[in-house]
C-alpha positions in Angstrom: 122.7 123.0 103.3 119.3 122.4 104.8 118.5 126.1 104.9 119.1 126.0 101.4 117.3 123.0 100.6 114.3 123.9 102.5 114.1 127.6 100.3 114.0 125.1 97.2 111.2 122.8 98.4 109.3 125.6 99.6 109.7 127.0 96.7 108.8 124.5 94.5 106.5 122.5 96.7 103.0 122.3 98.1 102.5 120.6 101.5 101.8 116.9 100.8 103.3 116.3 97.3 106.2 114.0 96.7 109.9 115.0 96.4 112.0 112.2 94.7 115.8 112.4 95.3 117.4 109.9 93.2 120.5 111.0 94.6 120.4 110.3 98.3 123.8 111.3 99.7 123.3 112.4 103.4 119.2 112.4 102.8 119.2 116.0 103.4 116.0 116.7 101.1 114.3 113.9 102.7 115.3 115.2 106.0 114.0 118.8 104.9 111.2 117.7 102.8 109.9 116.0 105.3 109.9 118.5 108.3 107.9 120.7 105.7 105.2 118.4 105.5 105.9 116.4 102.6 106.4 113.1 101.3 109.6 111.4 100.2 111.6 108.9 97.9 114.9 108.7 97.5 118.0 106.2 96.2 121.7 106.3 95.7 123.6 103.1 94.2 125.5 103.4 97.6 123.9 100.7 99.9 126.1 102.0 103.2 124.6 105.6 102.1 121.4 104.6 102.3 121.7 103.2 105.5 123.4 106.6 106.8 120.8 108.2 105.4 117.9 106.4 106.4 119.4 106.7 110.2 119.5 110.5 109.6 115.7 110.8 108.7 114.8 108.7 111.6 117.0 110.6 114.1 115.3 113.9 112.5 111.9 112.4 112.9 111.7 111.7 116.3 113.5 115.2 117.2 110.5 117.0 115.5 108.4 115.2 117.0 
């Protein structure tokens, strides 16, 4: 879940540094990770999940914004 995604980074992260996700999925620590101010990398050996992904961080980009 985001919520509990976000407890994790927070948790475990200062503002700024870089969260690396090498399992992508749905992109919901770059989504999170990036709402709280830091930066992101990610991957998944699923090309079509990457895309989804990436579509999902930019729809939760310009929200937030």
């Amino acid at each position: 879940s985001e919520s509990g995604m976000a407890d994790l980074v927070e948790r475990l992260s200062k503002p700024g540094q870089l969260i690396c996700d090498p399992f992508l999925g749905g992109g919901t620590t770059a989504v999170v990770s990036l709402a709280l101010g830091r930066r992101f990398v990610g991957c998944d050996i699923d090309d079509g999940i990457v895309d989804k992904a990436r579509q999902r961080i930019e729809a939760s980009m310009c929200i937030q914004r």
